[in-house]
BAPAGU-200556 format. One record per residue (C-alpha): y, x, z; residue in three letters. Coordinates in steps of 0.05 Angstrom, whole numbers, padded with zeros to 5 digits, always signed. Each point is the difference from the previous one (the first is absolute). Layout:
YXZALA ...
***
This chain:
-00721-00081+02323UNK +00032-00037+00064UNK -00053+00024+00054UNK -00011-00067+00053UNK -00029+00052+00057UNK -00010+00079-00002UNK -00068+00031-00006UNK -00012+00058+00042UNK -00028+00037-00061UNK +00016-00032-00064UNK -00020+00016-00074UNK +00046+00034-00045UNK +00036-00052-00045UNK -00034+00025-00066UNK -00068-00019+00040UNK +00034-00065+00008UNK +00020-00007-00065UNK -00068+00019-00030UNK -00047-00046+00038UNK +00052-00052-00008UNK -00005+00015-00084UNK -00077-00015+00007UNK +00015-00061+00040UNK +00039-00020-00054UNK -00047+00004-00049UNK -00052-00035+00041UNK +00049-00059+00007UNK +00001+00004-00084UNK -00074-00019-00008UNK +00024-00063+00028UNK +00053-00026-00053UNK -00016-00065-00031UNK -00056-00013+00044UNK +00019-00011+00070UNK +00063-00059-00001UNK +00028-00030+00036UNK -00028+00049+00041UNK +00051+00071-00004UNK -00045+00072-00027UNK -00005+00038+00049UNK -00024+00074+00013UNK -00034+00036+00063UNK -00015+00067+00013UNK -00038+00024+00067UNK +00020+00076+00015UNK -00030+00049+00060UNK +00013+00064+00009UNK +00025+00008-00073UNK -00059-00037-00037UNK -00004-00062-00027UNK -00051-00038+00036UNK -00001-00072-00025UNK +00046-00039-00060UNK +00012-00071-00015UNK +00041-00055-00052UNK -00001-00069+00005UNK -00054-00024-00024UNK -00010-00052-00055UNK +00029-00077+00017UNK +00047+00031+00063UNK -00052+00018+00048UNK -00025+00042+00033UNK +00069+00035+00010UNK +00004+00073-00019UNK +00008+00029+00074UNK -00071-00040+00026UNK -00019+00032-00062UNK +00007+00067+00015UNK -00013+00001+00061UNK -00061-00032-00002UNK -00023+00059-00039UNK +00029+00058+00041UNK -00038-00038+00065UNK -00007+00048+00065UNK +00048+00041-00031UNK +00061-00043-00006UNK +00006+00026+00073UNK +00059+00039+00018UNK +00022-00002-00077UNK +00051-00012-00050UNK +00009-00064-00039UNK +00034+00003-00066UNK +00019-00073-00026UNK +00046-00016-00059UNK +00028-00069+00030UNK +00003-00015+00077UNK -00066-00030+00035UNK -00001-00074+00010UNK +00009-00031+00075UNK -00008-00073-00014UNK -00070-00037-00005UNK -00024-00021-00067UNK -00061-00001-00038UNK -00014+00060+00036UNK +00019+00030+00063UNK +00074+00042+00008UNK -00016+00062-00026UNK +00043+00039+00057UNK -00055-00026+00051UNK -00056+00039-00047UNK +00053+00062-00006UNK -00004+00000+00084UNK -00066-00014+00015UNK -00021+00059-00051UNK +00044+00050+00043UNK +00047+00025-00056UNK +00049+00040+00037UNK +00053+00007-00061UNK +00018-00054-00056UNK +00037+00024-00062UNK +00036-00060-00030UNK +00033-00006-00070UNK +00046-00067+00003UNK +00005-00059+00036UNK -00030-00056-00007UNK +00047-00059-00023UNK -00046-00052+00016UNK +00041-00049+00053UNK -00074+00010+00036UNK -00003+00067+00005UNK +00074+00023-00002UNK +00000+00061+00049UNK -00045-00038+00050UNK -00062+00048-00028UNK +00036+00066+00010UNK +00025-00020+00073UNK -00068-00019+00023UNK -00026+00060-00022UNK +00048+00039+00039UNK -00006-00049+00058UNK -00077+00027+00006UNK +00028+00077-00006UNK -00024+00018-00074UNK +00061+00043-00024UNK +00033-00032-00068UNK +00031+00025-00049UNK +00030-00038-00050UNK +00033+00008-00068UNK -00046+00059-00041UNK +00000-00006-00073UNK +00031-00073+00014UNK +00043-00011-00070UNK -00074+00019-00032UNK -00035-00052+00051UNK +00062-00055-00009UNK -00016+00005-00080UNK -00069-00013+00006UNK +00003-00064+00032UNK +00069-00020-00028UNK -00032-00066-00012UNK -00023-00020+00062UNK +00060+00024+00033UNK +00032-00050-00053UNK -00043-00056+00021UNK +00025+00017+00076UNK +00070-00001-00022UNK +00022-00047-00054UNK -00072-00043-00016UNK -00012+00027-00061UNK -00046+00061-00036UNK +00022+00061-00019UNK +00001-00017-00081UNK -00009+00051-00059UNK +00015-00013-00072UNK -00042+00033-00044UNK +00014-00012-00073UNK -00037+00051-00063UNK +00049+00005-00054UNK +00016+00043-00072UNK +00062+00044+00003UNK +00039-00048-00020UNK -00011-00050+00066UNK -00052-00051-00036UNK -00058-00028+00026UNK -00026-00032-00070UNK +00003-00002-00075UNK +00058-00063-00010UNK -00071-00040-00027UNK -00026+00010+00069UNK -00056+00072-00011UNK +00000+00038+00065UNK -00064+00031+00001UNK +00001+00056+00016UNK +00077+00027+00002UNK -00023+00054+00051UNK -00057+00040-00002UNK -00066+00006+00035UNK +00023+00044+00070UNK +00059-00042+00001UNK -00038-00057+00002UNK -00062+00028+00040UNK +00068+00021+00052UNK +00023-00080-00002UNK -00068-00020+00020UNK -00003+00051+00060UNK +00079-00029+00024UNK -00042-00066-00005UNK -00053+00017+00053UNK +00054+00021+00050UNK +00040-00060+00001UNK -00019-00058+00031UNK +00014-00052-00064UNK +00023+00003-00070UNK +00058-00052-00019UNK +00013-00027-00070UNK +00030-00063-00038UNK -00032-00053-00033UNK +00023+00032-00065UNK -00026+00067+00012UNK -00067-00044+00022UNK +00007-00051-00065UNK +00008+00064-00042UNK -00050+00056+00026UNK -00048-00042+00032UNK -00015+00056+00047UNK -00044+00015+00061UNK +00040+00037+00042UNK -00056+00037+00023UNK -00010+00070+00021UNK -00045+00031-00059UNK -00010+00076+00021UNK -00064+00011+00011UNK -00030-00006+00072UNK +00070-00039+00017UNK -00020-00069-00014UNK +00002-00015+00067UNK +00082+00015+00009UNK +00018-00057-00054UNK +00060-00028+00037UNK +00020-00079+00014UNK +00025-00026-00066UNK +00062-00036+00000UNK +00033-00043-00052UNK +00062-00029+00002UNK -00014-00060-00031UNK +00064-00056+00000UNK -00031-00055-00048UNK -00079+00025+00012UNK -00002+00023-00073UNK -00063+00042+00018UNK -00065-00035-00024UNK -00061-00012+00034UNK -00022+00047-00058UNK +00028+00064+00020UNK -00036+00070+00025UNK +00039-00014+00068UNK -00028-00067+00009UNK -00076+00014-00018UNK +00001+00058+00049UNK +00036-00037+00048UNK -00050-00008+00054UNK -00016+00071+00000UNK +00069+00035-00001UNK +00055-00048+00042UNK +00051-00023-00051UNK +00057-00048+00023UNK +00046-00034-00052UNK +00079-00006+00025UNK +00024-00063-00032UNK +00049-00056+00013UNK -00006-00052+00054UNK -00002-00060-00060UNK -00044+00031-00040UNK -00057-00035-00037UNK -00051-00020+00054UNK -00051-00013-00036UNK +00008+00074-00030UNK +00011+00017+00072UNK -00070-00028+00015UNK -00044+00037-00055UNK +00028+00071+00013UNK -00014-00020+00077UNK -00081-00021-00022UNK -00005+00057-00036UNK +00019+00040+00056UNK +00078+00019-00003UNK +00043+00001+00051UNK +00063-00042-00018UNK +00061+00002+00041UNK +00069-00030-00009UNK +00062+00040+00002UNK +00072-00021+00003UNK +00041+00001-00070UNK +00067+00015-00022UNK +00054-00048-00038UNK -00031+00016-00054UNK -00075-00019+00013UNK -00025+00070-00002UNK -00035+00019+00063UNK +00048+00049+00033UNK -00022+00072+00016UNK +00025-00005+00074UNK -00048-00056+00014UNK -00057+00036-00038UNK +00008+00069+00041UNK +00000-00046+00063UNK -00061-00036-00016UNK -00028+00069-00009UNK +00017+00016+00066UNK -00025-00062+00025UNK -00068+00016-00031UNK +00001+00070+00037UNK +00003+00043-00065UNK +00042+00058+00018UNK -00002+00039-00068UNK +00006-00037-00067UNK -00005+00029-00071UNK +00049-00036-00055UNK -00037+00004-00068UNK +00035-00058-00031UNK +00035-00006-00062UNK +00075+00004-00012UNK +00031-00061+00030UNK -00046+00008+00069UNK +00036+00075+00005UNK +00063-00032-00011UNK -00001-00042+00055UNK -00020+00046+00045UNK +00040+00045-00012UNK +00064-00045-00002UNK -00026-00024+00067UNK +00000+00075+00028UNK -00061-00011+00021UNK -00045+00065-00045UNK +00000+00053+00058UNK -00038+00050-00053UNK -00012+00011-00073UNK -00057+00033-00033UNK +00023+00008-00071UNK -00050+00024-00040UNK +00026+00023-00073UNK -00035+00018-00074UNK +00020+00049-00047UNK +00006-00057-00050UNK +00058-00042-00029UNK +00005-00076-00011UNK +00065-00013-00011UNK +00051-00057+00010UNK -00046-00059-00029UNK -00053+00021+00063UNK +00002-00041+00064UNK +00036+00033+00051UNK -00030+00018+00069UNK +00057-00045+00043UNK +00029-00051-00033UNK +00072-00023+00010UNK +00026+00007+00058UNK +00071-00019-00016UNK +00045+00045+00042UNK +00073-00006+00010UNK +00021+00080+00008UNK -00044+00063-00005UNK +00027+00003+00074UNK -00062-00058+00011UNK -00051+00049-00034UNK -00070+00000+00035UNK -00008+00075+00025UNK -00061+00042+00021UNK -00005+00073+00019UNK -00050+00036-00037UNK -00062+00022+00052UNK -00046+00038-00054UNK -00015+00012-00070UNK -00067+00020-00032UNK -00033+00003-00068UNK -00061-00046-00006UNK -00036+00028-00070UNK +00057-00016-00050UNK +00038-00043+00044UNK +00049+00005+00061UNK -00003-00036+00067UNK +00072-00002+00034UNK -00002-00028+00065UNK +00064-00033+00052UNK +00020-00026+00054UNK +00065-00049+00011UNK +00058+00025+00017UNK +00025-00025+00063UNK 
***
């Protein structure tokens, strides 16, 4: 913790630490639901007890600290404010959100990490400190910088942070070589997919996987229906018909189609009526729409965490493109064997010097099955 000015008597580091942790998971609640917005956590603390919490709330706004400190009122006053990401100083939608940290009379503010944002940058942290609050900065920040990963992403390089998630046999097949897939992995490995649905803010597949599976994409648990992500297809010759689960439900969960600039207009037109959200992204040599452009377009649209469940050929290319930050491999106790369809198709590399490699984050058993997950290594 780099400490920006001294309080005369400050908390131990564990209390730090521990109202930080439930900051933290405040700033959780808010995955999937709050782009292009970042989730953010607030505690209020006096005198050792928690006297008012806040997140984000649903859509960006209100911002975590207005939040909580609208619920801790009169006795923000003289207090501590725990936030996992530094308060705003620029006008928005709302109001800065150091101005409401002020006028409440916090006297101490706990920060996690920076904010990246070219807005915010510091300038949140120095007004504080320019109205005498005492900040700290940098408690529990590797937990904070991992929880919005992908909006710092968005910040930095204009793209979301983006997860593969692929559910295969032992053997690294997603499907019977006839095309059966349902189900490879059981029932709390599935009822687990559905939950990594609801905190992401869209779901990403191919036209095959959508030709194929005609799925919904749809968070099923119960009482969850309401975190079903964006639905994104990438889409180069707008194979997807007007048919499909995605299109009928269209106008009630957003679904945008990534497809080529010279692609069939008056296809172009019917997804559009029906209430899909075409956009056209750059290609390579090749014709194939190239994962660089689709990340960016993400980015563009403000998504700041995307879930891969595509086929094969979709994890190939993102993968060759370096662009998978994390993997969430879920495996069966089953066998398919060499005639199955394997989870990433080929990727065609030189040297095993050019491998793709993660670092394993976590391992857990899901019924019979096994969820691994990763991150890149950098």
């Amino acid at each position: 913790m780099s400490t920006l000015a001294i309080a005369d008597t400050p908390p131990s580091d564990d209390d730090d630490r521990r109202h930080m942790q439930a900051a933290l998971g405040l700033a959780r609640r808010g995955l999937g639901r709050v782009w292009p917005n970042p989730a953010v956590g607030a505690v209020v603390v006096r005198d050792g007890m928690v006297v008012g919490r806040g997140w984000t709330q649903p859509g960006g706004r209100p911002h975590a600290e207005t939040e909580a400190l609208g619920r801790a009122g009169g006795a923000a006053a003289g207090a501590s404010l725990y936030v996992t990401l530094e308060p705003c100083n620029h006008v928005g939608r709302t109001p800065p959100c150091t101005e409401a940290v002020i006028a409440a009379g916090i006297r101490r503010t706990v920060v996690a990490v920076r904010d990246p944002d070219p807005r915010v940058g510091g300038g949140g942290l120095a007004r504080l400190q320019e109205a005498g609050i005492i900040v700290d900065l940098g408690v529990c920040e590797p937990e904070a910088a991992a929880v919005n990963a992908g909006f710092f992403l968005c910040c930095t390089a204009g793209r979301p942070l983006i997860t593969l998630k692929t559910a295969t046999s032992l053997d690294g097949r997603i499907a019977m070589a006839g095309g059966e897939s349902r189900w490879i992995t059981g029932e709390a490995a599935r009822a687990h997919a559905h939950r990594m649905r609801a905190d992401h803010d869209a779901v990403l597949i191919g036209s095959g996987t959508a030709l194929a599976d005609d799925p919904d994409l749809g968070c099923r648990l119960p009482g969850m229906g309401d975190r079903s992500p964006v639905r994104i297809v990438a889409d180069g010759r707008l194979r997807l018909p007007v048919t499909a689960r995605l299109v009928a439900t269209a106008r009630d969960i957003p679904t945008h189609v990534l497809t080529r600039a010279d692609a069939d207009p008056g296809k172009r037109d019917a997804l559009k009526q029906r209430g899909v959200r075409v956009i056209p992204v750059e290609t390579d040599a090749d014709g194939h729409l190239r994962p660089g452009a689709i990340a960016g377009a993400l980015g563009w649209l403000g998504l700041t965490r995307v879930l891969i469940e595509g086929g094969g050929r979709l994890a190939a290319a993102f993968l060759a493109a370096g662009l998978v930050d994390r993997l969430a491999w879920f495996r069966s106790s089953g066998v398919l064997g060499g005639d199955g369809v394997a989870a990433v198709a080929a990727l065609g590399l030189p040297t095993l010097a050019a491998t793709p490699r993660f670092v394993r984050t976590g391992i857990r058993g899901l019924g019979d099955d096994m969820l691994e997950t990763f991150e890149r290594s950098r």
